[in-house]
PDB file of N, CA, C and O in Angstrom:
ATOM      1  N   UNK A   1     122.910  71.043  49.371  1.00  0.00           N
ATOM      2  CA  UNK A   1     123.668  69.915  49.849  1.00  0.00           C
ATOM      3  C   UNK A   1     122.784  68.669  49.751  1.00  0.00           C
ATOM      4  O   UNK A   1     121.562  68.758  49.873  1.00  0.00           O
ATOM      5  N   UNK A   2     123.380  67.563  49.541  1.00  0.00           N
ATOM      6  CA  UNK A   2     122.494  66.628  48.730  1.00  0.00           C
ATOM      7  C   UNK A   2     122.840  65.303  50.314  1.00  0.00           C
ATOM      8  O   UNK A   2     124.009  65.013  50.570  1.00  0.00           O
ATOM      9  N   UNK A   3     122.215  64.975  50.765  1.00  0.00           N
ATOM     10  CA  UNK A   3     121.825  64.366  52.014  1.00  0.00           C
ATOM     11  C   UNK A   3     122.323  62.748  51.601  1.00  0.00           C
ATOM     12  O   UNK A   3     122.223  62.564  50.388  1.00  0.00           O
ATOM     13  N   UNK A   4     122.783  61.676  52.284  1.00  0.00           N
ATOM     14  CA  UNK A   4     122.409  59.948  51.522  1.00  0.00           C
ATOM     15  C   UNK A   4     122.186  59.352  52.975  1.00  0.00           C
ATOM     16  O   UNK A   4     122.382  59.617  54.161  1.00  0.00           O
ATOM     17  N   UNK A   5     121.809  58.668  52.387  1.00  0.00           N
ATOM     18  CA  UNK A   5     120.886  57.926  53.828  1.00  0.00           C
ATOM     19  C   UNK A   5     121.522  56.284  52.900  1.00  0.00           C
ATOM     20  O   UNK A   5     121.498  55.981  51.708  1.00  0.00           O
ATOM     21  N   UNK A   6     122.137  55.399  54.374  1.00  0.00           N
ATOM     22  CA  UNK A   6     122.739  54.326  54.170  1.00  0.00           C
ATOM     23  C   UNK A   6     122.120  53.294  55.227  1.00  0.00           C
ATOM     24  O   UNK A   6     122.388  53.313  56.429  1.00  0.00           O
ATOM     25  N   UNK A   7     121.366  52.510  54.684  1.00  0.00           N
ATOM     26  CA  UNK A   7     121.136  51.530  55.783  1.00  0.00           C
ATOM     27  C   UNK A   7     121.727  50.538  56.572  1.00  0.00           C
ATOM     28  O   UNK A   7     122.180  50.026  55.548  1.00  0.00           O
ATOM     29  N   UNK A   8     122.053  49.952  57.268  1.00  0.00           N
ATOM     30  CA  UNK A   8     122.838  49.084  57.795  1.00  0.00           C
ATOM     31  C   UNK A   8     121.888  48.358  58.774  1.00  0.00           C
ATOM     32  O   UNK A   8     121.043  48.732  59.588  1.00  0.00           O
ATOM     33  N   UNK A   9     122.588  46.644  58.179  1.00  0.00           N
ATOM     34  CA  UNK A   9     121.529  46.051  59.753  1.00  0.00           C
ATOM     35  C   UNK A   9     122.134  45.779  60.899  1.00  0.00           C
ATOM     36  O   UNK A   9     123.351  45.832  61.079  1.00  0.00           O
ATOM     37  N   UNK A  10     121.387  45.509  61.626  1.00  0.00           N
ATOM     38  CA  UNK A  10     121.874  45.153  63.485  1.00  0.00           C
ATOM     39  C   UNK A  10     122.906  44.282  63.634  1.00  0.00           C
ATOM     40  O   UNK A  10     123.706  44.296  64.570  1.00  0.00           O
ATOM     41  N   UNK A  11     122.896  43.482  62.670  1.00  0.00           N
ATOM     42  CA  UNK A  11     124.309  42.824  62.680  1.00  0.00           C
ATOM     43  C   UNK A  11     125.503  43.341  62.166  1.00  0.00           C
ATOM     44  O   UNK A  11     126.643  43.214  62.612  1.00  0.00           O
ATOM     45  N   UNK A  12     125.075  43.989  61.096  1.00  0.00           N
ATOM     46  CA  UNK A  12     126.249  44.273  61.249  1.00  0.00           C
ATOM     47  C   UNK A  12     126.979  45.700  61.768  1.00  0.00           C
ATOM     48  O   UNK A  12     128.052  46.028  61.261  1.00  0.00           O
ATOM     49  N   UNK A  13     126.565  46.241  62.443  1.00  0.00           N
ATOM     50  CA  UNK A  13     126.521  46.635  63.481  1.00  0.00           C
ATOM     51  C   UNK A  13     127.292  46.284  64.889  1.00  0.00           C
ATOM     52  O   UNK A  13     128.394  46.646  65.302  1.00  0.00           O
ATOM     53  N   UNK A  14     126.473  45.596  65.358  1.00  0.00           N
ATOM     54  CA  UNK A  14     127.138  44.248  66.445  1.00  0.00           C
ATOM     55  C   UNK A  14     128.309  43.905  66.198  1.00  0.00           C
ATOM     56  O   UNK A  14     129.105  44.335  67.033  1.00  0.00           O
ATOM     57  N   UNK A  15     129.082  42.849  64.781  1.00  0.00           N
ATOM     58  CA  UNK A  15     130.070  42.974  64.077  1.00  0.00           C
ATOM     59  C   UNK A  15     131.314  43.954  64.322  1.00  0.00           C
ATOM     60  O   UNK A  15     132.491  43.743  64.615  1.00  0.00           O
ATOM     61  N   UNK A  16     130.661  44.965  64.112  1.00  0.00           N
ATOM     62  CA  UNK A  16     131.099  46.283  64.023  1.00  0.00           C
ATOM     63  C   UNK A  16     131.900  46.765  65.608  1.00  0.00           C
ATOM     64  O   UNK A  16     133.046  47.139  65.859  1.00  0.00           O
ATOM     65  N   UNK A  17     130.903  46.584  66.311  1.00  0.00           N
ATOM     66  CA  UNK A  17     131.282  46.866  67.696  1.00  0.00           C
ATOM     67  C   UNK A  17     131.761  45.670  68.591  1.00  0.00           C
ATOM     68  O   UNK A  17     132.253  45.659  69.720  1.00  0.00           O
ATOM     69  N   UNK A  18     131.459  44.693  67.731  1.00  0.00           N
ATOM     70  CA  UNK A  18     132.333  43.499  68.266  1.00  0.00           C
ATOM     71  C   UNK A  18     133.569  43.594  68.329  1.00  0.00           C
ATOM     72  O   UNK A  18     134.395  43.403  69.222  1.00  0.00           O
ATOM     73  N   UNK A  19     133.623  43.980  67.059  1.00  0.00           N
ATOM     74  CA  UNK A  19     135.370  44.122  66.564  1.00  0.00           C
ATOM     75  C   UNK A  19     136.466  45.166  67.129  1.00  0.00           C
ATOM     76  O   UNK A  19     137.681  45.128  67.321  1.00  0.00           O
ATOM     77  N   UNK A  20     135.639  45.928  67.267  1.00  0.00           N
ATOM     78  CA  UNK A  20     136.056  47.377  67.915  1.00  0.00           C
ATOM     79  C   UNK A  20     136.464  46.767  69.867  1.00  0.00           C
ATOM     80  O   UNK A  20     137.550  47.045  70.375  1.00  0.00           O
ATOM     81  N   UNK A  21     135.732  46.230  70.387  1.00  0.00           N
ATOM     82  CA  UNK A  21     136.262  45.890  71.388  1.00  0.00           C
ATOM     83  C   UNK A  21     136.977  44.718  71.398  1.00  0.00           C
ATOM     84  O   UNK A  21     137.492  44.661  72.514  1.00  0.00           O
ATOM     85  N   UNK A  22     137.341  43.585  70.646  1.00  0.00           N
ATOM     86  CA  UNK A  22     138.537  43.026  70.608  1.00  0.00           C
ATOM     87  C   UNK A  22     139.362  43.700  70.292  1.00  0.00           C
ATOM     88  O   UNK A  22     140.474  43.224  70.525  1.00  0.00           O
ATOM     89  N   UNK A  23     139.357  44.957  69.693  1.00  0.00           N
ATOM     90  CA  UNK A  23     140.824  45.555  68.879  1.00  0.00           C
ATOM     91  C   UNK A  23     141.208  46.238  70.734  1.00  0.00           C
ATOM     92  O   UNK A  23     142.342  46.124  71.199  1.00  0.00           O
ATOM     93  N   UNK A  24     140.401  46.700  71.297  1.00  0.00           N
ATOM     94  CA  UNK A  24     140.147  47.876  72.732  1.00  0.00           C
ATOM     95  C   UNK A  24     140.686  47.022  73.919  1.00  0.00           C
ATOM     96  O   UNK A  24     141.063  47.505  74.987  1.00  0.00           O
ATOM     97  N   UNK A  25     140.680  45.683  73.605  1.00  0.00           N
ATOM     98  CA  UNK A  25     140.972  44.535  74.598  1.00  0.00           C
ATOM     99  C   UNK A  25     142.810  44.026  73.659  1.00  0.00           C
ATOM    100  O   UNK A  25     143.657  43.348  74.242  1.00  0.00           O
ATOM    101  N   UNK A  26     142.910  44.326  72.858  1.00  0.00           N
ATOM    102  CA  UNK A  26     144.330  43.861  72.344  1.00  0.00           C
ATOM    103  C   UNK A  26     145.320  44.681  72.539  1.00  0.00           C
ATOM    104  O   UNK A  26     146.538  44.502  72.517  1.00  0.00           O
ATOM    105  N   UNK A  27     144.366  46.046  72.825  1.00  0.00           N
ATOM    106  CA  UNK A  27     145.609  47.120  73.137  1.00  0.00           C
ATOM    107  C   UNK A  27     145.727  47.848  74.252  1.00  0.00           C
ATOM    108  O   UNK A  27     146.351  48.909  74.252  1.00  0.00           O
ATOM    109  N   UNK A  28     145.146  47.360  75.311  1.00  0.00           N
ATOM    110  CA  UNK A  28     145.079  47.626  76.472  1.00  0.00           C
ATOM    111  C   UNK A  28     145.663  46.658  77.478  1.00  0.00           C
ATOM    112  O   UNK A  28     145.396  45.474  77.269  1.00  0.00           O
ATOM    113  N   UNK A  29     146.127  46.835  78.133  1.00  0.00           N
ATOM    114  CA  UNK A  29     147.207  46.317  79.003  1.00  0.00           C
ATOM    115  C   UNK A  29     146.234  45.243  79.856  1.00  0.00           C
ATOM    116  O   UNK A  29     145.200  45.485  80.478  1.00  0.00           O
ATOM    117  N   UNK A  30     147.095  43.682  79.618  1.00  0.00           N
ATOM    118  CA  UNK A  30     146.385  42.842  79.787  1.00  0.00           C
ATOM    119  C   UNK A  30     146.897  41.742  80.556  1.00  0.00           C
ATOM    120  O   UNK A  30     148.105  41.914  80.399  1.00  0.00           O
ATOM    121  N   UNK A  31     146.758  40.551  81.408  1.00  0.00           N
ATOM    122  CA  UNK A  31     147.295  39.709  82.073  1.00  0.00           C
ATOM    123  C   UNK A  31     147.944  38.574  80.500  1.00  0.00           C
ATOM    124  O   UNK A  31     147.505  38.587  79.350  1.00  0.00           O
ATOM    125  N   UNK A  32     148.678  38.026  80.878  1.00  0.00           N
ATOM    126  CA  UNK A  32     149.015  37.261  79.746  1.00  0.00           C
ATOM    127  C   UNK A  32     148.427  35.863  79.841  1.00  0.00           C
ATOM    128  O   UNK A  32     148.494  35.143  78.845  1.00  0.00           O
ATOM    129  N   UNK A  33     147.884  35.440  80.899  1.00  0.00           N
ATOM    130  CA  UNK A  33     146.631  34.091  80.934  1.00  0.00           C
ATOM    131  C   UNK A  33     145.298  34.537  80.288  1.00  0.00           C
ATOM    132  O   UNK A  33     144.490  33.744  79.805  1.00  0.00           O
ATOM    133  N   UNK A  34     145.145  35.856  80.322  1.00  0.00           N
ATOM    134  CA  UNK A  34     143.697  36.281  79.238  1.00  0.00           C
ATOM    135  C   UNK A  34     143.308  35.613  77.715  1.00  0.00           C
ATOM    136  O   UNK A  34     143.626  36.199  76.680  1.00  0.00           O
ATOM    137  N   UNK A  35     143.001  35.065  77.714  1.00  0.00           N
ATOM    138  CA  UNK A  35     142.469  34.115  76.205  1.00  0.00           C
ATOM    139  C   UNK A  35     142.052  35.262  75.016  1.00  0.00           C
ATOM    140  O   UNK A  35     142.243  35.212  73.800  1.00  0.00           O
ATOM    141  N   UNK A  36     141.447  36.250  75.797  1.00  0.00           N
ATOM    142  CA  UNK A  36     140.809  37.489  75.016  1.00  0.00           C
ATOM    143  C   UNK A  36     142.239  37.987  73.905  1.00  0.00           C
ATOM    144  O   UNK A  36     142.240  38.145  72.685  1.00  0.00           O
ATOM    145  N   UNK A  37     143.399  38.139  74.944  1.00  0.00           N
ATOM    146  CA  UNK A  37     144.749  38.791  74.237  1.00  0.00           C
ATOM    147  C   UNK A  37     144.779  38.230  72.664  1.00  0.00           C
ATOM    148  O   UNK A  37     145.298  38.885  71.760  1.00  0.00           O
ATOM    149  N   UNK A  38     144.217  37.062  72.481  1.00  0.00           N
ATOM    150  CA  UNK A  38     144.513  36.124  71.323  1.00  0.00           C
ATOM    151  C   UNK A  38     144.063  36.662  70.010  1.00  0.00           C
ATOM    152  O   UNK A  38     143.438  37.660  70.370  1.00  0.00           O
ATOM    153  N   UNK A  39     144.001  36.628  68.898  1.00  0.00           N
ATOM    154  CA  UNK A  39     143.176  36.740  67.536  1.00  0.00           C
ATOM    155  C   UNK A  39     143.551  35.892  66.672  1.00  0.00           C
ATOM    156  O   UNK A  39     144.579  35.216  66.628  1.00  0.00           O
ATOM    157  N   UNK A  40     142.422  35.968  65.782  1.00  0.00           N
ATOM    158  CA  UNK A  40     143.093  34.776  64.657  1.00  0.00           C
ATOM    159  C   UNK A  40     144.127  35.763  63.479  1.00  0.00           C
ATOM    160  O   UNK A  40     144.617  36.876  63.675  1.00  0.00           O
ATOM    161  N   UNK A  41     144.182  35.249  62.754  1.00  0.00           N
ATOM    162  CA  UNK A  41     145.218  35.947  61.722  1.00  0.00           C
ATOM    163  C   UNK A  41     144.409  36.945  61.105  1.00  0.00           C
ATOM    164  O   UNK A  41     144.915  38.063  61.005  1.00  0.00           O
ATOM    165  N   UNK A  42     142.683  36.681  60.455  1.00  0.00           N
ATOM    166  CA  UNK A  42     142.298  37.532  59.571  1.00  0.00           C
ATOM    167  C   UNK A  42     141.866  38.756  60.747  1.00  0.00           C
ATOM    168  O   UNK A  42     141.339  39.721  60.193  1.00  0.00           O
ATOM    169  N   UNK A  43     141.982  38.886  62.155  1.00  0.00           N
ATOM    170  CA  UNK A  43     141.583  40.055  62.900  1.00  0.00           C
ATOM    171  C   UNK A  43     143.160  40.563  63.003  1.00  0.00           C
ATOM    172  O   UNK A  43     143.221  41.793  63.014  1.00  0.00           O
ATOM    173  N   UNK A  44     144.460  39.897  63.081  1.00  0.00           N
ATOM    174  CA  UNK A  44     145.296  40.325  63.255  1.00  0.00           C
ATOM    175  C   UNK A  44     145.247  41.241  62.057  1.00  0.00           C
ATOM    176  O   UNK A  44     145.256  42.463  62.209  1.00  0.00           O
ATOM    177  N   UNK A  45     145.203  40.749  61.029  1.00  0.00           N
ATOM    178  CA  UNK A  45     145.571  41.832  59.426  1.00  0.00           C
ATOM    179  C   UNK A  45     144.710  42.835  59.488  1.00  0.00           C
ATOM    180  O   UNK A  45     145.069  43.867  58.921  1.00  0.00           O
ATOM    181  N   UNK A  46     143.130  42.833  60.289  1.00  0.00           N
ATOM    182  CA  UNK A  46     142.511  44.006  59.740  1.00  0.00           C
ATOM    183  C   UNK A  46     143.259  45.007  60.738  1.00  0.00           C
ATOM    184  O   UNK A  46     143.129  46.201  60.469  1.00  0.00           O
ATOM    185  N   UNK A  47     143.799  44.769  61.525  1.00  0.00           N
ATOM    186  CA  UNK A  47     144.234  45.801  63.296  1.00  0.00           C
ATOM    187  C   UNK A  47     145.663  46.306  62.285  1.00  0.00           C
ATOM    188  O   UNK A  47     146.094  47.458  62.230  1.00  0.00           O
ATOM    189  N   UNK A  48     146.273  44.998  61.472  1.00  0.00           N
ATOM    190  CA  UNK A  48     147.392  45.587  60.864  1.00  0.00           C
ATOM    191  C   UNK A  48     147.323  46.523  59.986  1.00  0.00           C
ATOM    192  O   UNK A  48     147.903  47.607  60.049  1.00  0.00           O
ATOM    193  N   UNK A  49     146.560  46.116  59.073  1.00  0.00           N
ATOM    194  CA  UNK A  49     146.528  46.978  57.844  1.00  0.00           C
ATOM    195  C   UNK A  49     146.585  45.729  56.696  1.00  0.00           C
ATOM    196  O   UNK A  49     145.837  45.689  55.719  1.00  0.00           O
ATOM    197  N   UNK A  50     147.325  45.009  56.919  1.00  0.00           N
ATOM    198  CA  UNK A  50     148.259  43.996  55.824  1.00  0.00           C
ATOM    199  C   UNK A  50     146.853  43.025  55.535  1.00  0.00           C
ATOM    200  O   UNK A  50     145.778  42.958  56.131  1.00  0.00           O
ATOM    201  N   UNK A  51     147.260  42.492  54.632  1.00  0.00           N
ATOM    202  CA  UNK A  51     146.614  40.737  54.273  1.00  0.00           C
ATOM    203  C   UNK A  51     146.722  40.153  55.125  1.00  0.00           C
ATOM    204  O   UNK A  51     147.609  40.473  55.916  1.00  0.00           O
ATOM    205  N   UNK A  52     145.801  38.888  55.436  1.00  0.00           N
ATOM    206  CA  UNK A  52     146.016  37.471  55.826  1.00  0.00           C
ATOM    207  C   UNK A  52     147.370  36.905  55.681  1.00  0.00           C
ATOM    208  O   UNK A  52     148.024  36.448  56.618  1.00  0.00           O
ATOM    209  N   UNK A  53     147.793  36.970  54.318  1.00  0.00           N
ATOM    210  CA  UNK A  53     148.997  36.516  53.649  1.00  0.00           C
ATOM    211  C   UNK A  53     149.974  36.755  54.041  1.00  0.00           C
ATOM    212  O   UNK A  53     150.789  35.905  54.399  1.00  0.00           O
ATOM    213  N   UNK A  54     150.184  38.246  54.084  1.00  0.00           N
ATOM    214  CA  UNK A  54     151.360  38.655  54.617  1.00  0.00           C
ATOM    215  C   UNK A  54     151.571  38.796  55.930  1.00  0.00           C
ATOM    216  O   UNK A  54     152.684  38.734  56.453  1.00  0.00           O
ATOM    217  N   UNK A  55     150.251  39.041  56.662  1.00  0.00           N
ATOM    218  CA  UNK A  55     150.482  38.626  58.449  1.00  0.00           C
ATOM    219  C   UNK A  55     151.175  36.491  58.462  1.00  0.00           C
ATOM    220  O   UNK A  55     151.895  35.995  59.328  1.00  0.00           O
ATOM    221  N   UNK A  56     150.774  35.992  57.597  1.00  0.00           N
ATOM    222  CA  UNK A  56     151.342  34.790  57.785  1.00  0.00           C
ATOM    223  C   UNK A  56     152.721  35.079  57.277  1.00  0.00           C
ATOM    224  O   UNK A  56     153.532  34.293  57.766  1.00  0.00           O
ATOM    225  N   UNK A  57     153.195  35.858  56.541  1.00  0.00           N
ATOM    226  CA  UNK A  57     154.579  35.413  55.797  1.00  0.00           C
ATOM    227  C   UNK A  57     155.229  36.282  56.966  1.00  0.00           C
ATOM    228  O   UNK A  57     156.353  35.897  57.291  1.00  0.00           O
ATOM    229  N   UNK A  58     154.879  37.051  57.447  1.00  0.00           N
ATOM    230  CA  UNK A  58     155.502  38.012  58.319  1.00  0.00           C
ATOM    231  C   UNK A  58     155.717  37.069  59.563  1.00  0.00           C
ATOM    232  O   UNK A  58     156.771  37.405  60.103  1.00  0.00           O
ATOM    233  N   UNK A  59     155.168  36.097  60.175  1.00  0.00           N
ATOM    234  CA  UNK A  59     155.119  35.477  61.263  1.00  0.00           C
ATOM    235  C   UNK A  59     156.185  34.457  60.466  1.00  0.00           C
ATOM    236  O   UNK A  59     157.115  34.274  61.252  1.00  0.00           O
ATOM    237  N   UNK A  60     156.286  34.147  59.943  1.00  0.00           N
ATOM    238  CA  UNK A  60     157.018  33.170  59.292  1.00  0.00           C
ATOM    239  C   UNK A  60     158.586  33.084  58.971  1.00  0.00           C
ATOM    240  O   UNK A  60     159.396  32.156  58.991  1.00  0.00           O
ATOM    241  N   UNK A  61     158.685  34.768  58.593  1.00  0.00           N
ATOM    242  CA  UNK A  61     160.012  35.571  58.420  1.00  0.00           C
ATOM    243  C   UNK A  61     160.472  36.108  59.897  1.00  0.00           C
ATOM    244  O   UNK A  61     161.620  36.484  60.129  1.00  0.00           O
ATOM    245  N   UNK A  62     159.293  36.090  60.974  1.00  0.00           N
ATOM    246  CA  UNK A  62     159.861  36.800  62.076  1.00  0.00           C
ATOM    247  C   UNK A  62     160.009  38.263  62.180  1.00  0.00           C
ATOM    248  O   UNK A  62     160.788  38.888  62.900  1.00  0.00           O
ATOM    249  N   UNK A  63     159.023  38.763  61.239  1.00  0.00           N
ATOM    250  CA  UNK A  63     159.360  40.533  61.227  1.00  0.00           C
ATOM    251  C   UNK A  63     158.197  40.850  61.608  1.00  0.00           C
ATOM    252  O   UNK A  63     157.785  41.906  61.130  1.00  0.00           O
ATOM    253  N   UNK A  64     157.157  40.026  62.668  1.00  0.00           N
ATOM    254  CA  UNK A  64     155.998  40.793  62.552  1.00  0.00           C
ATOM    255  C   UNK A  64     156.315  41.062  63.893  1.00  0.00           C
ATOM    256  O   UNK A  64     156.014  42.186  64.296  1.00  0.00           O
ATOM    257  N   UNK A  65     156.961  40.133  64.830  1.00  0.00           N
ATOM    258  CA  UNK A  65     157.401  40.648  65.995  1.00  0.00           C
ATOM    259  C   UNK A  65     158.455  41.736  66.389  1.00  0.00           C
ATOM    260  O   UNK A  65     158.835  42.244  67.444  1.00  0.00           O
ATOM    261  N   UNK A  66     158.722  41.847  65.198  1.00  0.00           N
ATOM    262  CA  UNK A  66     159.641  43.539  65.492  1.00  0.00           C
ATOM    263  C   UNK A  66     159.556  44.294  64.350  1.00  0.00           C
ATOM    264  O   UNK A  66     160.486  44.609  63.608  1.00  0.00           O
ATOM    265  N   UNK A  67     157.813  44.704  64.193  1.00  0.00           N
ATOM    266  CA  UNK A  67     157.280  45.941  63.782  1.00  0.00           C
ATOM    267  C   UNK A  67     157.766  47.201  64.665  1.00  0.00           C
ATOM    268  O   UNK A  67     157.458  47.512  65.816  1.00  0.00           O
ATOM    269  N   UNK A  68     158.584  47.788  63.788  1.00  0.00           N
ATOM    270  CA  UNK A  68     158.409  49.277  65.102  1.00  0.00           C
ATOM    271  C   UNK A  68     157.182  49.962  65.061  1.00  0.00           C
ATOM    272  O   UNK A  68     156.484  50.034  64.050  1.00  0.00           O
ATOM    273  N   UNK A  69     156.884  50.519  66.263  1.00  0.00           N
ATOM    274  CA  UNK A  69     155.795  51.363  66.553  1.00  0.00           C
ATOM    275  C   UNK A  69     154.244  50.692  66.390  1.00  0.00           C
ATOM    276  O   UNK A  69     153.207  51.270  66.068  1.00  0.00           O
ATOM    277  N   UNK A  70     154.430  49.454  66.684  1.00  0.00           N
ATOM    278  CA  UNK A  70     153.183  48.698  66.929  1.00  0.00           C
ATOM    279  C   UNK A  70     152.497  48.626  68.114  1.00  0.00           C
ATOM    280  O   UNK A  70     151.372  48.171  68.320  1.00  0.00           O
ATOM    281  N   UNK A  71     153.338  49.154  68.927  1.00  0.00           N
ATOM    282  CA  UNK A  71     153.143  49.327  70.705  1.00  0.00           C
ATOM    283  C   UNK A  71     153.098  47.761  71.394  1.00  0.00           C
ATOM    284  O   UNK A  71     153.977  46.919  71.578  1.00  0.00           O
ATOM    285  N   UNK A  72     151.833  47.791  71.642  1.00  0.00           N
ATOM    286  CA  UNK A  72     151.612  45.902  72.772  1.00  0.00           C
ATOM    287  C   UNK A  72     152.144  44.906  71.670  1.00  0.00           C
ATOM    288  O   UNK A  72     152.674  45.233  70.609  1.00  0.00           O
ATOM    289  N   UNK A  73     151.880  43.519  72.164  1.00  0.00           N
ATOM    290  CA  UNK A  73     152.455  42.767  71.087  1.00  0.00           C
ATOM    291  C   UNK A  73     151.246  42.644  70.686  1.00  0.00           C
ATOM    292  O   UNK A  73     150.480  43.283  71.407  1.00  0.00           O
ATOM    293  N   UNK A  74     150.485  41.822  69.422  1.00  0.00           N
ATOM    294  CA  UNK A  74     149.296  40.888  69.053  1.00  0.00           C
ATOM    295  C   UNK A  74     150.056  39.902  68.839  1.00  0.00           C
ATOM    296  O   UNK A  74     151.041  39.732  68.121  1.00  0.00           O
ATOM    297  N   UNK A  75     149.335  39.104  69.730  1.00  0.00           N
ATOM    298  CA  UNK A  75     149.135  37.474  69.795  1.00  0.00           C
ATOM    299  C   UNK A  75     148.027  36.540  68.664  1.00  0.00           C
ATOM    300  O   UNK A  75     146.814  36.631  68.477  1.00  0.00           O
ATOM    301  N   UNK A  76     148.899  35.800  68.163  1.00  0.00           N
ATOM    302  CA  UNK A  76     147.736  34.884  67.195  1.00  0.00           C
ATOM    303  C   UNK A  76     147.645  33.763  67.384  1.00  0.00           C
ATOM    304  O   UNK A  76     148.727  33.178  67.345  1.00  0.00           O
ATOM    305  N   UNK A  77     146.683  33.086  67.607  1.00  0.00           N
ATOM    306  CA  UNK A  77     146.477  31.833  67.485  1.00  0.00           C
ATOM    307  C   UNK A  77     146.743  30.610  66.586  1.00  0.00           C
ATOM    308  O   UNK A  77     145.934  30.331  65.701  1.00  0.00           O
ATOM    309  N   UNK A  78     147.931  29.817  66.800  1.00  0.00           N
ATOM    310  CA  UNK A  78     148.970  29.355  66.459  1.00  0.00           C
ATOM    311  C   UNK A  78     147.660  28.477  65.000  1.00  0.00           C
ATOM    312  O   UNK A  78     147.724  28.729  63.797  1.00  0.00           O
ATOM    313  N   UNK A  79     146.925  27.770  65.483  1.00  0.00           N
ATOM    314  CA  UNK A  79     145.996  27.237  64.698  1.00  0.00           C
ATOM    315  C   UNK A  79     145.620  28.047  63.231  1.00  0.00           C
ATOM    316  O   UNK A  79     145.777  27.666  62.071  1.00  0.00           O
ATOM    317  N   UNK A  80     145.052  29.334  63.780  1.00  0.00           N
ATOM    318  CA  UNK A  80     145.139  30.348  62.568  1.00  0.00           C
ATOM    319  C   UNK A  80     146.125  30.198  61.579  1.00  0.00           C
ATOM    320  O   UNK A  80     145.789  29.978  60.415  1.00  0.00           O
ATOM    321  N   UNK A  81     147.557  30.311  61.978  1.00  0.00           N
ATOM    322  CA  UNK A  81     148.359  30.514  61.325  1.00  0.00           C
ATOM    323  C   UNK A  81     149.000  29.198  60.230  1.00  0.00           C
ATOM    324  O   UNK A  81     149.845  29.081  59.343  1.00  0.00           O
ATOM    325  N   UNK A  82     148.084  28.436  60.884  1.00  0.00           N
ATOM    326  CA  UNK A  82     148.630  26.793  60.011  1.00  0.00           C
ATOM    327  C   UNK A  82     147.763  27.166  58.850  1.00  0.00           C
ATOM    328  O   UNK A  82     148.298  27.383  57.763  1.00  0.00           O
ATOM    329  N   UNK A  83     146.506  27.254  58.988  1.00  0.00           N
ATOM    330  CA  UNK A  83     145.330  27.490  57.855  1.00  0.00           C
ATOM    331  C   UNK A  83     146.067  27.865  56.553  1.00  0.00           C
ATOM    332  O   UNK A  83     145.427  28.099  55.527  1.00  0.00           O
TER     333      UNK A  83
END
């Protein structure tokens, strides 16, 4: 069995676990004055799956708010979405 050894630095890392607890804070039941609830568009798409693009065209068309089986809502930051 042939072993690989991958380095990674502390940042990104951090990054890594940064991200992981905004996603842990978006889907966990939250006050709706929490600022945290918020993301920009390119964290909304990675939690989605989708593009940037299409999290904007989707907000745009109104179908991102009635994804079935998305559970909580995600909230984006209206600013994001002008970009």
């Amino acid at each position: 069995m042939i072993g690989k050894i991958a380095l990674v630095s502390e940042e990104t890392i951090n990054s890594i676990l940064d991200m992981q607890q905004k996603i842990l804070r978006l889907l966990q039941n939250g006050t709706n004055n929490n600022t945290d609830t918020f993301c920009s568009v390119n964290e909304a798409a990675n939690i989605l799956g989708y593009s940037p693009q299409k999290v904007r065209q989707m907000v745009e068309e109104g179908t991102l708010k009635k994804k079935k089986g998305m559970g909580r809502a995600i909230r984006i930051y209206r600013s994001s979405i002008m970009q």
